[in-house]
Each structure stands twice: as structure tokens, then as C-alpha cells.
N, C-alpha and C positions, 0 to 999 in steps of 0.2 A: 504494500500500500504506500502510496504517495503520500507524505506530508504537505501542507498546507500553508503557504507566506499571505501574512495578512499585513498589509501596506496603510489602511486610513490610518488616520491623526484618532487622537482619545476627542471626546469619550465616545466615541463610536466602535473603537479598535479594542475596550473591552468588553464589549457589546458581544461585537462580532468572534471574540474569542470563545465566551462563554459558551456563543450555539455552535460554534466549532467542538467545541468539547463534549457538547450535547450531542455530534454527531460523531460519536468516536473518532475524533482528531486528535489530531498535537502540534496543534497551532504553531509556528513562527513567527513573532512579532516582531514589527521594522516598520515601525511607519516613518513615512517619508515624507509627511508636512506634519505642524504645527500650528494649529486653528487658533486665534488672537482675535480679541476683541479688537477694534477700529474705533476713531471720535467720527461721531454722524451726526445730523440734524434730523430729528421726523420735519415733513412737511403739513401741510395743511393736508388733514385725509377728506378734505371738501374736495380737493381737486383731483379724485379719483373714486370708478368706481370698484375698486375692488385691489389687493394685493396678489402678486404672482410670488409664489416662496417656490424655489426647486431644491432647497434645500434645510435640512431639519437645522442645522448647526446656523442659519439666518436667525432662526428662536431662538436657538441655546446660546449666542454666543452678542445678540444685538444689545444685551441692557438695559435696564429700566424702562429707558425712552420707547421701546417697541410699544408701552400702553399707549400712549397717544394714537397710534394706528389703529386699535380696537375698534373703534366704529366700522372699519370697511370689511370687506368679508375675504377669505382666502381663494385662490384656487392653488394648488398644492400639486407638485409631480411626488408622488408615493407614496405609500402610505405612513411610511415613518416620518416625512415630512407633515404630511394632517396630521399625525399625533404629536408634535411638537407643536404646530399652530393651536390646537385644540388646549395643550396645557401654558401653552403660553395667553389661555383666553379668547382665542379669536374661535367666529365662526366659519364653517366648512364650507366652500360655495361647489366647491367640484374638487376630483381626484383623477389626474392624469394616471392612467399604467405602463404611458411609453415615456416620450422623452417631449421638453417642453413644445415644442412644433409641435406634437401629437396634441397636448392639450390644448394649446391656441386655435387650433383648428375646429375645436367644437366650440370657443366664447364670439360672441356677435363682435366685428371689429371696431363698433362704434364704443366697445368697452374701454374705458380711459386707465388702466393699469402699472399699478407702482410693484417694481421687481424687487425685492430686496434677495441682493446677493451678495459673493464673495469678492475681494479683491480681484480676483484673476477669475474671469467669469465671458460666457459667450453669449452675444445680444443673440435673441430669437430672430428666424427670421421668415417670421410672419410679418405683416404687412400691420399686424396691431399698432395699437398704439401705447406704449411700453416705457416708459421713463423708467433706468437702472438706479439701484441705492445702494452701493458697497455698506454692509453693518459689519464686516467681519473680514477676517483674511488667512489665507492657508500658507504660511512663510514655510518655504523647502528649507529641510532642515540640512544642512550642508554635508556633514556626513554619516546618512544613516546606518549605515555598519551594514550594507547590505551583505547578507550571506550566499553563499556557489548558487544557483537557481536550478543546476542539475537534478534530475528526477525530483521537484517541487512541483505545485500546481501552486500561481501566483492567482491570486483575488484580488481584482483591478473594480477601482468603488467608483472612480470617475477620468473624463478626458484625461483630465491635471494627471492624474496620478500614472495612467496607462502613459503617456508621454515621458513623466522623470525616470519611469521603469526601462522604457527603452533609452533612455537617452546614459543609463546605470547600469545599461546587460548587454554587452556587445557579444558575449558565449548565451545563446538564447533557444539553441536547437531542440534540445533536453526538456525544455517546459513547454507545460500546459498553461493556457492562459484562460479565469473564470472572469469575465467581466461583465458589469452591472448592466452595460447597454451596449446601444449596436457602435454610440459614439467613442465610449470607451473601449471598445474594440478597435478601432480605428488608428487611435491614436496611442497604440502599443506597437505600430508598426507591425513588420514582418518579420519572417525565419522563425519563430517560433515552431513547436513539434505540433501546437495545436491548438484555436482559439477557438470559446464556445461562449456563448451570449446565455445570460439569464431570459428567461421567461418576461419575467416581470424586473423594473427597476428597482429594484426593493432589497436588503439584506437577506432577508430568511431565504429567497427564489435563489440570489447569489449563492449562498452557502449551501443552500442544498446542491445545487448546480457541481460547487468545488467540491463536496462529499461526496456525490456520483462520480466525477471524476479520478477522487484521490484514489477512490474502493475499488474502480474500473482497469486502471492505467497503472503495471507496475513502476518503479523506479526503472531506470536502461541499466 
């Protein structure tokens, strides 16, 4: 059986360890940013209807000032994103299961929508109308100790991350690569032994995905 390198920042990265370990793993932890609060301003939530969150760690990591946004309602890519809008207060307008295009595609364009994201983030490219709000930021940690990738199945949570992974494995034959979406497939580049997309964007679909793979695929 393949073991299992799990690359997000905390607190996500203990998260995802746990149900690793729920699925008979043994996890390898290395993450390779560090999530950081940012100084932001809320705007006026009159000049919008509705908040676009694609990401849970906008909740966790924006500070106090996210209340003033409460009046406007969410639309959310994943479900662990809605659960962080949800306990951070807000309410639920919609729940993306693919990637932010996929949800923009079902809101009316005349919807006036405030994105709160990360530092290092990709504008949508629907034709909405979309004002970005960095609350947070993912700082590459300089050097993450990465370990040999040989017989591993790596778990890639997003773009960012699929990108510092190839930009960090230039011996990359040997691995399996589980990534959250079809974008962060993409942006792991090539030569790898073999890359397989989760179902759903979500952690649990990811991790189920790298447990089928680790139980399927011996080490070479």
C-alpha cells in the first residue's frame, strides 16, 4: 500500500489527516503554505447582492470585520466552505459541487457579487459581475522539507498548491497525483505515473479518492 503526502496549510491539514487515518493511512504531513490573516476593509454590503466564498479559510481566517457582511447571503463552492459561512453566521444562498464557473453559471448575471478571497486567487471568468476582496493569504512556506515522492500518492487541495508541487518534484514518474478539481489537476503539470480528479471538490471525495488509490497502487 501507498502512503499518503498531504500538502494544505492547518487547520485544514489536521482535518484532512484525521480522515486519513480514518481510512487506514499514514499520512505524511508537509504542507506547503501558511494561511495568514491580511488588514481588509468590509465594504458597504448595500452594494451587493450576495457574497461568493470559494473558500472555507475566507471564514476562518477574515476576523471580526466578516460581521458586517452578514446581511448578504452566501453562494459557496463546497460544502466545507457552506459550513464555515454557516458558522461564521451567514446564510446559505447556493452550493457549487464543481468549480467557481460551474456555480456562476446557475446565478442571474445581473447579480452584483463581492468574492472574498485569498491573496493569490483566480478572477472567475464568467461575465458576472464580481468585485474580489483578499481577507487572507496563503504565504509558500520557503522550505517545506519536502520528502522523495517515490511510491506516495500526493493530495493536491488546490491550483496554488498543485503548481508549488511541480515547481518542488522534478523526479515525479513514481507518483500518483489525488487532486480536489479538474483545475488543480492542471496545474500539477505533467510526467507524473498518474492523475485522478475527485468526484466532488470537497475533502472527504478527495480523500476517499487518495485511499482508493493508496489500497489500489503498490509502491514500484
Amino acid at each position: 500500500m501507498r502512503r499518503l503526502l498531504l500538502l494544505r496549510p492547518e487547520p485544514g491539514l489536521s482535518l484532512s489527516a484525521a480522515r486519513a487515518s480514518d481510512l487506514g493511512l499514514d499520512p505524511i504531513l508537509t504542507p506547503l503554505f501558511a494561511v495568514q490573516a491580511v488588514g481588509w476593509t468590509a465594504p458597504d454590503p448595500a452594494g451587493f447582492d450576495a457574497l461568493l466564498v470559494t473558500s472555507a479559510n475566507a471564514m476562518r481566517h477574515a476576523g471580526p470585520q466578516i460581521a458586517k457582511l452578514t446581511p448578504l447571503s452566501v453562494h459557496a463552492v463546497g460544502e466545507a466552505t457552506a459550513t464555515a459561512a454557516r458558522e461564521a453566521g451567514f446564510q446559505i444562498a447556493s452550493v457549487g459541487n464543481g468549480d467557481v464557473d460551474a456555480l456562476l453559471a446557475g446565478l442571474p448575471r445581473s447579480q452584483r457579487l463581492l468574492h472574498l478571497t485569498g491573496g493569490d486567487h483566480r478572477d472567475p471568468a464568467s461575465r458576472h459581475i464580481v468585485e474580489s476582496l483578499p481577507v487572507y493569504r496563503a504565504a509558500a512556506i520557503p522550505d517545506p522539507h519536502l520528502p522523495s515522492l517515490t511510491g506516495l500518492v500526493a493530495a493536491v487541495h488546490s491550483p496554488r498548491a498543485g503548481a508549488r508541487l511541480a515547481d518542488l518534484a522534478p523526479d515525479r514518474g513514481d507518483t500518483i497525483i489525488a487532486a480536489i478539481s479538474s483545475a488543480a489537476a492542471t496545474a500539477c503539470g505533467g510526467r507524473w505515473q498518474q492523475i485522478a480528479i475527485a468526484e466532488l471538490p470537497d475533502d472527504v471525495c478527495l480523500l476517499a479518492l487518495a485511499a482508493r488509490l493508496c489500497h489500489t497502487f503498490d509502491p514500484e
